[in-house]
N, C-alpha and C positions, 0 to 999 in steps of 0.2 A: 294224203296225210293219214297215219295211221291212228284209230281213236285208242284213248289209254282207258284201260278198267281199273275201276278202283273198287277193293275189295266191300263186300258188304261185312254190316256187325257180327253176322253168326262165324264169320270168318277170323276175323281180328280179335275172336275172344279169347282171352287168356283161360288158362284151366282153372281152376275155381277151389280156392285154400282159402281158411277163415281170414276175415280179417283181423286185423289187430288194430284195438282203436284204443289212443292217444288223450287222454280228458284232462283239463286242471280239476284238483277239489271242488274249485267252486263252482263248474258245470255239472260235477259229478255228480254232487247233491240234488240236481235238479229244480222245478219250478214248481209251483201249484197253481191250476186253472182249473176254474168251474165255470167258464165260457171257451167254447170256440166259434169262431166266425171265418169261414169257406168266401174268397172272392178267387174268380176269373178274370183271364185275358184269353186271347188266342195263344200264347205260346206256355201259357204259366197258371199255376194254383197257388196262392196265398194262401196259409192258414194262420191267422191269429189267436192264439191264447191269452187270454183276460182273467184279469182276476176280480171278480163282482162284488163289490161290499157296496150294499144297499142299492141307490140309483147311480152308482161311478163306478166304472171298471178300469183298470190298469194294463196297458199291454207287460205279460210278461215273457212272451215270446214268440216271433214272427219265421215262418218255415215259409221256403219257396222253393217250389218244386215243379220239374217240366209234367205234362199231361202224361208221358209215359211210366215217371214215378207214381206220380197220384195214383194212376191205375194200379200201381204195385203194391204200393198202401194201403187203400182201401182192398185187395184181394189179402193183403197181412194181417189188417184188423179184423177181417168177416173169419180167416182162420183162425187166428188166435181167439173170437169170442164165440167160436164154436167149439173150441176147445175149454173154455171157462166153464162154460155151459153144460159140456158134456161132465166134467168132473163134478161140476155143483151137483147136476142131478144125481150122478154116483154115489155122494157123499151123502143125501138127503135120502136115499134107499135105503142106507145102514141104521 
């Protein structure tokens, strides 16, 4: 019996053009969170966004993302706040 290969993901990737992303107004707008809260499983990252007024918080938005994402996240946020970073201080020279 002959065994069948199945392509790996470096393989099946497509070429890579922006995408184009689709929003109602009222997502567009967005939320406001002065909480986030990180849980795990084995396959998955929860992040909850709350909104904190006094001792009650609100969920105002729940993201679930595989381990491979997360990892993509967190290297998108350490670049983009090195890049904040970098400008603050540039601007703060002048």
């Amino acid at each position: 019996m002959e065994k069948k290969q199945f392509p790996n993901d470096s393989e099946m990737k497509q070429p890579e053009r922006p995408l184009g992303i689709i929003m109602n107004p009222e997502t567009q707008k967005g939320v406001y969170s002065n909480v986030a809260i990180i849980h795990h499983t084995e396959n998955e990252f929860i992040i909850d966004f709350l909104m904190r007024l006094g001792y009650e918080g609100q969920l105002v938005s729940r993201v679930i993302l595989s381990p491979d994402h997360m990892t993509a996240l967190l290297k998108a946020i350490s670049d983009n706040i090195e890049k904040f970073n970098a400008k603050k201080n540039e601007k703060n020279k002048k």
